[in-house]
N, C-alpha and C positions, 0 to 999 in steps of 0.2 A: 443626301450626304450624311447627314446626321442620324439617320437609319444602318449606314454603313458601319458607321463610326460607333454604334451602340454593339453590333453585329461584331466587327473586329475585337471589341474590350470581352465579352460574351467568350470570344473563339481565343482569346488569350488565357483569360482566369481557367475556364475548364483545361485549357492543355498545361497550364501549372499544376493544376487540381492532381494532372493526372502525373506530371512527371514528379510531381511531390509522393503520391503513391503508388508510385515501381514500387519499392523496396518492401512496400506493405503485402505484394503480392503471396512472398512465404515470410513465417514466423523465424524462419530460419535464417544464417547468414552463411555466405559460402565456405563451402567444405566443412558445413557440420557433418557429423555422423551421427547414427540412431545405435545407444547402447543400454541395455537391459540391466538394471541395479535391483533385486529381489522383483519385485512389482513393478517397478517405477521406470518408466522411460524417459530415457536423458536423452539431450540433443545437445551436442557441443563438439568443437575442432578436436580430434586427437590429443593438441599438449595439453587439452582441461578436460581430459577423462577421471583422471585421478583427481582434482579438484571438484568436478561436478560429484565425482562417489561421494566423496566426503560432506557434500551438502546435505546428499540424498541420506545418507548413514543417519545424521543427525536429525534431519526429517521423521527417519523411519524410527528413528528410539523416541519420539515423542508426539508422531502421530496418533496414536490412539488412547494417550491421555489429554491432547488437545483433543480429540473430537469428543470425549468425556464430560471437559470440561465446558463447551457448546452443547452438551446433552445429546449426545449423541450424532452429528450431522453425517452424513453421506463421503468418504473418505475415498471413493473409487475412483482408479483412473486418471488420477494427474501426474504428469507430466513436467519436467524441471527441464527447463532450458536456460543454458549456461552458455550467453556471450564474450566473444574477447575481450570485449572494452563496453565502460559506459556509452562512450559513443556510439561502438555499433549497437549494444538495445537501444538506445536515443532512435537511430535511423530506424529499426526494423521494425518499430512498434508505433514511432509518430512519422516516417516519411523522411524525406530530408528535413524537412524543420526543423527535427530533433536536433539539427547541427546548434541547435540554436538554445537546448535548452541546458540547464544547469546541471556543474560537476557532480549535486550532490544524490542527483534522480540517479539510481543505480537499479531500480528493480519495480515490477508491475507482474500482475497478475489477469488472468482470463479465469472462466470457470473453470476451467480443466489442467489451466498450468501455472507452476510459476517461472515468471521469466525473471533470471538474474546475471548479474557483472559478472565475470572469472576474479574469484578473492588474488586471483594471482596479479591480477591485473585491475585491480580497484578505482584507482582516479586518482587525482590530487586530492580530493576528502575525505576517504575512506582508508579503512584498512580492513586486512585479511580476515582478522576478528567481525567487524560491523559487518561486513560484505555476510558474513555468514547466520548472523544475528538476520538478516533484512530477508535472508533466504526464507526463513521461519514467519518473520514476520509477512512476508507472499504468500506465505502456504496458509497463515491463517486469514488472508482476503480471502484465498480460495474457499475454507471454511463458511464465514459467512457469508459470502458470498448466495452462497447456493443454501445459507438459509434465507437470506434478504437483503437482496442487492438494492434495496431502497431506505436505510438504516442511517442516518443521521452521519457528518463525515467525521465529527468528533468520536463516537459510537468506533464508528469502522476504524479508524486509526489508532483509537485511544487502547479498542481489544487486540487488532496487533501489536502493539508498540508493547504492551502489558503483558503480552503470553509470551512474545517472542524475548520478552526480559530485558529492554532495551531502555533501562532506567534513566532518567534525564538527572542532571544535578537539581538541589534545592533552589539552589540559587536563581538556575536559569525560569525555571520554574514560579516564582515568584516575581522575579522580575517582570517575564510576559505577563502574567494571570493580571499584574496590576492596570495593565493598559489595555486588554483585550474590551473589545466591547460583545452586545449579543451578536449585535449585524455579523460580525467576525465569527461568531459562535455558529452561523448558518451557512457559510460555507461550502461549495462542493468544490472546489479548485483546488487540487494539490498544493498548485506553487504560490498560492493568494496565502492559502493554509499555511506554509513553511515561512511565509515571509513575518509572518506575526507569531512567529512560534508556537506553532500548532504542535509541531514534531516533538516538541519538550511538556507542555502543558497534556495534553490529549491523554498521556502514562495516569495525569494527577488525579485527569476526570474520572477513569475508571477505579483507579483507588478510592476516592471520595466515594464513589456511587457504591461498591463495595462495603468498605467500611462504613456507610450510614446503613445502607439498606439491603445488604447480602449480595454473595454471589448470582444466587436462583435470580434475583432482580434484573440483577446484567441478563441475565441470561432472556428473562422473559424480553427486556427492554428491544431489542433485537429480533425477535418474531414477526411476522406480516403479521397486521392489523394491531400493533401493540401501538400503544404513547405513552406518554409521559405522564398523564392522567388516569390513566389503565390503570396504569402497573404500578406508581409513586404514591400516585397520589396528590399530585403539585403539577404545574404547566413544566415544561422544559426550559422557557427562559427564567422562572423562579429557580429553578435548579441550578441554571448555570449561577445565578451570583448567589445563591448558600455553597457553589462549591469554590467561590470567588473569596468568600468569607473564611471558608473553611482553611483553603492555601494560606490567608491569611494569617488567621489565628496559629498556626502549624509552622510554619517560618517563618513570621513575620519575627 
Protein backbone atom coordinates (compact mmCIF):
# COMPACT_ATOMS: atom_id res chain seq x y z
CA UNK A 1 0.00 0.00 0.00
CA UNK A 2 2.58 2.32 0.84
CA UNK A 3 4.42 1.47 -2.42
CA UNK A 4 1.27 2.52 -4.06
CA UNK A 5 1.07 5.52 -2.34
CA UNK A 6 4.70 6.63 -3.04
CA UNK A 7 3.93 5.59 -6.85
CA UNK A 8 0.62 7.95 -6.91
CA UNK A 9 2.70 11.19 -5.25
CA UNK A 10 5.64 10.29 -8.03
CA UNK A 11 2.77 10.16 -10.97
CA UNK A 12 1.14 13.47 -9.61
CA UNK A 13 4.34 15.84 -9.03
CA UNK A 14 5.67 14.77 -12.61
CA UNK A 15 2.17 15.57 -14.35
CA UNK A 16 2.37 19.08 -12.43
CA UNK A 17 5.89 19.27 -13.68
CA UNK A 18 4.51 18.91 -16.91
CA UNK A 19 1.30 20.81 -16.97
CA UNK A 20 3.53 23.71 -15.35
CA UNK A 21 5.63 23.50 -18.67
CA UNK A 22 2.99 23.60 -21.55
CA UNK A 23 3.65 27.07 -21.93
CA UNK A 24 7.41 26.59 -21.91
CA UNK A 25 7.02 24.60 -25.05
CA UNK A 26 7.37 28.01 -27.42
CA UNK A 27 9.16 31.24 -26.42
CA UNK A 28 6.49 32.72 -28.06
CA UNK A 29 2.87 33.63 -26.92
CA UNK A 30 -0.20 33.28 -29.30
CA UNK A 31 -0.45 35.24 -32.44
CA UNK A 32 2.91 36.49 -32.25
CA UNK A 33 4.25 37.35 -35.67
CA UNK A 34 8.08 37.19 -36.80
CA UNK A 35 9.14 40.79 -38.13
CA UNK A 36 12.59 41.95 -39.57
CA UNK A 37 13.97 45.46 -37.83
CA UNK A 38 17.55 46.08 -40.02
CA UNK A 39 19.11 42.81 -38.52
CA UNK A 40 17.16 42.17 -35.75
CA UNK A 41 14.23 39.67 -35.46
CA UNK A 42 11.25 40.71 -33.44
CA UNK A 43 8.59 38.50 -32.30
CA UNK A 44 5.37 40.23 -31.02
CA UNK A 45 1.27 40.43 -31.54
CA UNK A 46 0.60 42.98 -34.51
CA UNK A 47 -0.58 46.08 -32.02
CA UNK A 48 3.30 45.93 -30.49
CA UNK A 49 5.06 46.05 -33.77
CA UNK A 50 5.54 49.62 -33.65
CA UNK A 51 6.52 49.33 -29.98
CA UNK A 52 8.93 46.40 -30.38
CA UNK A 53 10.68 48.82 -33.48
CA UNK A 54 11.19 51.31 -31.19
CA UNK A 55 12.94 49.02 -28.72
CA UNK A 56 14.91 47.45 -31.36
CA UNK A 57 15.89 51.24 -32.87
CA UNK A 58 17.27 52.17 -29.65
CA UNK A 59 19.07 48.83 -29.27
CA UNK A 60 20.49 49.24 -32.60
CA UNK A 61 21.86 53.12 -31.87
CA UNK A 62 23.90 51.72 -29.05
CA UNK A 63 24.75 48.34 -29.83
CA UNK A 64 28.02 48.75 -30.90
CA UNK A 65 29.29 51.12 -28.52
CA UNK A 66 28.06 48.61 -25.76
CA UNK A 67 29.89 45.72 -27.36
CA UNK A 68 33.06 48.40 -27.33
CA UNK A 69 32.59 49.12 -24.18
CA UNK A 70 32.83 44.89 -23.15
CA UNK A 71 35.82 45.02 -25.56
CA UNK A 72 34.39 43.94 -27.98
CA UNK A 73 31.90 40.76 -27.45
CA UNK A 74 30.00 38.90 -30.11
CA UNK A 75 26.71 41.05 -31.19
CA UNK A 76 25.18 38.52 -33.76
CA UNK A 77 21.96 37.24 -33.89
CA UNK A 78 19.69 38.26 -31.27
CA UNK A 79 16.57 38.49 -31.19
CA UNK A 80 13.87 40.93 -29.01
CA UNK A 81 10.79 39.38 -28.19
CA UNK A 82 8.07 41.64 -27.01
CA UNK A 83 5.19 40.37 -24.88
CA UNK A 84 1.68 41.74 -24.10
CA UNK A 85 1.93 41.80 -20.53
CA UNK A 86 4.19 41.00 -17.60
CA UNK A 87 2.23 38.31 -17.01
CA UNK A 88 2.39 36.59 -20.21
CA UNK A 89 6.58 36.80 -20.03
CA UNK A 90 5.84 35.49 -16.39
CA UNK A 91 4.10 32.38 -18.02
CA UNK A 92 6.08 31.86 -21.12
CA UNK A 93 9.46 31.72 -19.63
CA UNK A 94 8.63 30.23 -15.96
CA UNK A 95 5.42 28.10 -16.77
CA UNK A 96 2.29 28.81 -15.07
CA UNK A 97 4.15 29.62 -11.81
CA UNK A 98 4.99 32.81 -13.24
CA UNK A 99 1.23 33.62 -12.27
CA UNK A 100 2.98 33.77 -9.12
CA UNK A 101 5.74 35.85 -9.46
CA UNK A 102 6.18 39.70 -9.02
CA UNK A 103 4.76 42.94 -10.85
CA UNK A 104 8.17 44.16 -11.07
CA UNK A 105 10.03 41.05 -13.20
CA UNK A 106 9.23 42.61 -16.65
CA UNK A 107 12.22 41.21 -18.70
CA UNK A 108 14.99 38.16 -18.87
CA UNK A 109 17.24 37.18 -21.39
CA UNK A 110 18.73 33.86 -23.14
CA UNK A 111 21.83 33.99 -25.13
CA UNK A 112 20.33 34.82 -28.30
CA UNK A 113 17.44 36.97 -27.09
CA UNK A 114 15.96 39.54 -25.15
CA UNK A 115 12.64 38.89 -23.81
CA UNK A 116 10.59 42.00 -22.89
CA UNK A 117 6.93 43.62 -21.35
CA UNK A 118 4.99 45.71 -24.40
CA UNK A 119 6.19 49.47 -22.73
CA UNK A 120 2.54 49.89 -23.91
CA UNK A 121 1.43 47.62 -21.48
CA UNK A 122 3.97 47.86 -18.43
CA UNK A 123 2.32 46.74 -15.13
CA UNK A 124 1.41 48.51 -12.22
CA UNK A 125 5.38 49.23 -11.53
CA UNK A 126 6.58 50.22 -14.49
CA UNK A 127 6.42 52.76 -17.11
CA UNK A 128 6.92 53.16 -20.78
CA UNK A 129 10.20 54.96 -19.98
CA UNK A 130 11.70 51.91 -17.44
CA UNK A 131 10.12 49.17 -19.65
CA UNK A 132 12.50 50.56 -22.40
CA UNK A 133 15.59 51.21 -20.08
CA UNK A 134 15.21 47.24 -19.03
CA UNK A 135 15.05 46.48 -22.80
CA UNK A 136 18.81 47.53 -22.99
CA UNK A 137 19.49 46.37 -19.82
CA UNK A 138 18.53 42.43 -21.38
CA UNK A 139 20.42 43.20 -24.29
CA UNK A 140 23.40 43.72 -22.05
CA UNK A 141 22.85 39.99 -20.11
CA UNK A 142 22.96 39.03 -23.62
CA UNK A 143 26.40 40.71 -23.88
CA UNK A 144 27.87 39.19 -21.08
CA UNK A 145 26.37 36.60 -21.17
CA UNK A 146 28.24 35.00 -23.93
CA UNK A 147 31.36 36.43 -22.38
CA UNK A 148 30.52 34.53 -18.99
CA UNK A 149 27.55 33.35 -17.92
CA UNK A 150 29.28 32.41 -14.53
CA UNK A 151 30.22 36.11 -13.47
CA UNK A 152 29.20 37.11 -9.86
CA UNK A 153 25.28 38.30 -9.70
CA UNK A 154 26.24 41.80 -8.40
CA UNK A 155 28.83 41.86 -11.64
CA UNK A 156 26.03 40.77 -13.94
CA UNK A 157 23.26 43.24 -12.82
CA UNK A 158 25.34 45.98 -11.47
CA UNK A 159 26.92 46.12 -15.72
CA UNK A 160 23.41 46.04 -16.76
CA UNK A 161 21.75 48.42 -14.56
CA UNK A 162 25.08 50.76 -15.31
CA UNK A 163 25.18 50.55 -19.33
CA UNK A 164 21.53 50.54 -19.54
CA UNK A 165 21.72 53.92 -17.51
CA UNK A 166 19.21 52.93 -14.92
CA UNK A 167 20.58 55.11 -12.08
CA UNK A 168 19.10 54.46 -8.66
CA UNK A 169 18.65 57.45 -6.13
CA UNK A 170 21.34 58.32 -3.40
CA UNK A 171 19.29 57.66 -0.95
CA UNK A 172 17.90 54.41 -1.86
CA UNK A 173 21.37 53.45 -2.28
CA UNK A 174 22.73 54.15 1.04
CA UNK A 175 19.99 53.07 2.77
CA UNK A 176 20.46 49.27 1.40
CA UNK A 177 24.29 49.34 1.27
CA UNK A 178 23.95 49.87 5.23
CA UNK A 179 22.26 46.58 5.92
CA UNK A 180 23.45 44.48 3.19
CA UNK A 181 25.69 41.87 4.45
CA UNK A 182 28.43 39.52 2.31
CA UNK A 183 26.04 36.39 2.48
CA UNK A 184 23.55 38.82 0.42
CA UNK A 185 26.54 39.89 -1.71
CA UNK A 186 26.71 36.09 -3.02
CA UNK A 187 23.52 35.79 -4.25
CA UNK A 188 22.38 34.17 -7.53
CA UNK A 189 18.46 34.73 -7.02
CA UNK A 190 16.89 37.54 -8.78
CA UNK A 191 13.98 37.92 -6.32
CA UNK A 192 16.26 37.22 -2.96
CA UNK A 193 18.54 39.90 -4.94
CA UNK A 194 15.64 42.62 -5.29
CA UNK A 195 14.23 42.13 -1.93
CA UNK A 196 17.36 43.62 -0.22
CA UNK A 197 18.00 46.07 -2.90
CA UNK A 198 20.18 44.75 -5.13
CA UNK A 199 18.40 46.58 -8.13
CA UNK A 200 19.42 50.03 -6.48
CA UNK A 201 22.95 49.11 -4.91
CA UNK A 202 24.50 46.80 -7.71
CA UNK A 203 24.46 50.66 -10.23
CA UNK A 204 26.97 51.68 -7.04
CA UNK A 205 29.05 48.65 -7.19
CA UNK A 206 30.07 49.16 -10.54
CA UNK A 207 30.81 52.81 -10.13
CA UNK A 208 32.90 52.25 -6.97
CA UNK A 209 34.79 49.38 -8.95
CA UNK A 210 35.12 52.00 -11.75
CA UNK A 211 36.19 54.75 -10.10
CA UNK A 212 38.75 53.11 -7.81
CA UNK A 213 40.25 50.85 -10.33
CA UNK A 214 39.17 51.79 -14.03
CA UNK A 215 37.07 50.73 -16.54
CA UNK A 216 39.55 47.92 -18.31
CA UNK A 217 39.17 46.28 -14.50
CA UNK A 218 35.39 45.85 -14.93
CA UNK A 219 35.97 44.67 -17.83
CA UNK A 220 38.80 42.07 -17.16
CA UNK A 221 36.74 41.28 -13.80
CA UNK A 222 34.08 39.56 -15.92
CA UNK A 223 36.24 37.18 -18.23
CA UNK A 224 36.28 33.17 -17.64
CA UNK A 225 39.05 32.40 -15.28
CA UNK A 226 39.34 36.04 -13.72
CA UNK A 227 38.82 36.83 -9.72
CA UNK A 228 38.93 39.25 -7.59
CA UNK A 229 42.47 38.49 -6.68
CA UNK A 230 43.59 38.41 -10.41
CA UNK A 231 42.50 41.28 -11.41
CA UNK A 232 42.26 43.73 -7.88
CA UNK A 233 44.24 42.62 -6.13
CA UNK A 234 42.08 42.23 -2.83
CA UNK A 235 39.55 39.05 -2.16
CA UNK A 236 35.96 40.12 -3.36
CA UNK A 237 34.40 40.02 0.13
CA UNK A 238 37.12 42.79 1.14
CA UNK A 239 35.91 44.62 -1.88
CA UNK A 240 32.50 44.51 -1.11
CA UNK A 241 32.89 46.40 2.27
CA UNK A 242 35.60 49.11 0.89
CA UNK A 243 32.82 49.57 -1.55
CA UNK A 244 30.43 49.66 1.72
CA UNK A 245 32.80 52.30 3.04
CA UNK A 246 33.05 54.07 0.11
CA UNK A 247 28.85 54.56 -0.33
CA UNK A 248 29.44 55.58 2.92
CA UNK A 249 31.93 58.21 2.90
CA UNK A 250 30.04 59.57 -0.45
CA UNK A 251 26.45 59.96 0.96
CA UNK A 252 26.69 59.41 4.07
Amino acid sequence: MKKKKIVYMIAVVLALVIINCIPLISFTSKGMRQYDVSDVRLYCLPEDKEHGQQLITQILERRESLAATLSGTDIEGIDVVVYPSHTSLHINTFGLIGYFLPDWYIGKNTKNRVLITSPAHPGPVHSADSVSKAAVHEYVHVLTDRINRDIGYWLKEGLALYLAQQVPSAEDVLEYSQGVQYDDFTTHNPFTFANYGGYSMAYSYIEYLETVYGWEQVVNLIQKGSSYESVLGISEKDTFVKWKEWVRRREG
